[in-house]
C-alpha positions in Angstrom: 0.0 0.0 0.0 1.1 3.5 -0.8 -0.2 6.4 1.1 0.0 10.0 0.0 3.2 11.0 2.0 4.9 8.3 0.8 4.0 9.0 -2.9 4.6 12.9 -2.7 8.1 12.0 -0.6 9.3 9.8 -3.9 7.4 11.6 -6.5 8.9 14.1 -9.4 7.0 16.9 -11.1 6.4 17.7 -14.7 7.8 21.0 -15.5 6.1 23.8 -16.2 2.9 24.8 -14.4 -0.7 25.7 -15.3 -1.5 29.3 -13.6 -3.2 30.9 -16.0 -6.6 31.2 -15.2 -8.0 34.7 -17.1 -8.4 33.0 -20.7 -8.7 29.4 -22.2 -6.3 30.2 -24.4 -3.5 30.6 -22.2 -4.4 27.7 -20.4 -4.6 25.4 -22.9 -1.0 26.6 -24.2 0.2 26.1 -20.8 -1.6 22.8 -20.7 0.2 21.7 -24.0 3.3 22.9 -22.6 3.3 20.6 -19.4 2.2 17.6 -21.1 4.5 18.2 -24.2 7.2 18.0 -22.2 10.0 15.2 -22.6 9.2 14.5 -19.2 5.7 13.6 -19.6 6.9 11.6 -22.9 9.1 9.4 -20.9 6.5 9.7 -17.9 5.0 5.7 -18.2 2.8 3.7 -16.0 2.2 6.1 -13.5 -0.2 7.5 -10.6 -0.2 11.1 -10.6 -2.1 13.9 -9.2 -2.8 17.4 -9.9 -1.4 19.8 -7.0 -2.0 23.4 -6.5 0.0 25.7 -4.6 -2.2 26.3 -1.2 -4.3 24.3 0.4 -8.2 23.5 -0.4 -10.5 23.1 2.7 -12.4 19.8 2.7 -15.1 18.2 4.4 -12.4 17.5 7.2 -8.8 19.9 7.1 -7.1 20.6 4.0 -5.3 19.5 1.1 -3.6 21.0 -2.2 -4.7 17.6 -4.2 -7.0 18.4 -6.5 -6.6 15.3 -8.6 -5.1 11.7 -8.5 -5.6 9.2 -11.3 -3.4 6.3 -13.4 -2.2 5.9 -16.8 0.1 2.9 -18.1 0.1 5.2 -20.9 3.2 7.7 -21.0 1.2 11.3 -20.0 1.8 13.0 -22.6 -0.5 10.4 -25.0 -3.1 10.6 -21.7 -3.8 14.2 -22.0 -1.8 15.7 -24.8 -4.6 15.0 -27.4 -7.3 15.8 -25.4 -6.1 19.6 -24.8 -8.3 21.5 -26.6 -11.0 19.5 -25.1 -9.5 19.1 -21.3 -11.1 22.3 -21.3 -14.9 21.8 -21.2 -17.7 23.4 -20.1 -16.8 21.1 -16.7 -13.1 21.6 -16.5 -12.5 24.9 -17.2 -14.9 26.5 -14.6 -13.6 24.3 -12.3 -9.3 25.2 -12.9 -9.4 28.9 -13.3 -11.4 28.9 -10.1 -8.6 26.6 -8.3 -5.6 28.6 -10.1 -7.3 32.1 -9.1 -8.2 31.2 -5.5 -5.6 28.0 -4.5 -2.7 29.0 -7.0 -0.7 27.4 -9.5 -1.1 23.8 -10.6 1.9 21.5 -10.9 1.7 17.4 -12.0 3.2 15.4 -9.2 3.5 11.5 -11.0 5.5 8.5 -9.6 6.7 5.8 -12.2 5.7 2.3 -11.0 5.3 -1.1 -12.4 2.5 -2.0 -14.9 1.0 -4.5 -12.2 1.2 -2.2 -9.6 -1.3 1.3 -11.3 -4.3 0.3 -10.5 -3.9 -0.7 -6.9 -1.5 2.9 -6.2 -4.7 4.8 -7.6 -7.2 2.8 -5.2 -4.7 3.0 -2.4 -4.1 7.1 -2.8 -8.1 7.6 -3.5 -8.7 5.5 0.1 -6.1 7.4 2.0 -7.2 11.4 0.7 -10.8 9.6 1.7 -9.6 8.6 4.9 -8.2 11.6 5.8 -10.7 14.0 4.3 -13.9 12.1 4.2 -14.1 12.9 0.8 -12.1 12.4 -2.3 -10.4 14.6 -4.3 -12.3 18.0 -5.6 -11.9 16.9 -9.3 -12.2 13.1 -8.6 -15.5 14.2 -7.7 -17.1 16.1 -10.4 -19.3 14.6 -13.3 -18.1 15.6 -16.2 
């Protein structure tokens, strides 16, 4: 089992950051910058999580997580495409808000094995749960 200390003591950090949060368009450049990055080519079979600079209050205390998922994909092919579209009538509302009141957003990712994805994602989802009685702000939203 991996808990979220663990994973943000051994994880590394796509460069760049996502901050702007006045126009789509900036935010979609920045969001092409990030996950066109080498990094997030060589990035495979990974758990990440979205992270923003201060601290979100939650159902109980606080957290800068605003997102943790999987890919055994590299991240660059698990968002890259999808840029123009990461930025929905859902998603967009939802990061110029976080950006504008929380701060900038970096991409935290640890490389693991294949077999081991799935059950990194269930194990960080359960611990943010356990100690926030909710999960992540983005986990949660319907898109």
């Amino acid at each position: 089992m991996i808990t979220l200390q663990e994973f943000f003591q051994k994880c590394e950090y796509l460069p760049g950051r996502l901050q702007n949060h006045q126009s789509k368009e900036g935010f979609i450049n920045e969001f092409r910058e990030v996950f066109g990055s080498k990094e997030a080519k060589n990035a495979w079979n990974v758990v990440y999580a979205f992270v923003c600079e201060k601290k979100i209050p939650r159902v109980k205390g606080k957290s800068n997580v605003v997102y943790i998922g999987k890919t055994e994909w590299e991240l660059r092919h698990r968002y890259l495409p999808y840029a123009d579209k990461f930025i929905s009538l859902f998603n967009w509302p939802f990061f110029s808000y976080v950006i504008e009141h929380y701060g900038v957003i970096r991409i935290a990712y640890l490389l693991l094995d294949k077999k081991d994805i799935k059950q990194a994602e269930t194990d960080l989802l359960k611990d943010y749960y356990k100690q926030h009685k909710e999960p992540p702000p983005h986990n949660a939203q319907r898109r």
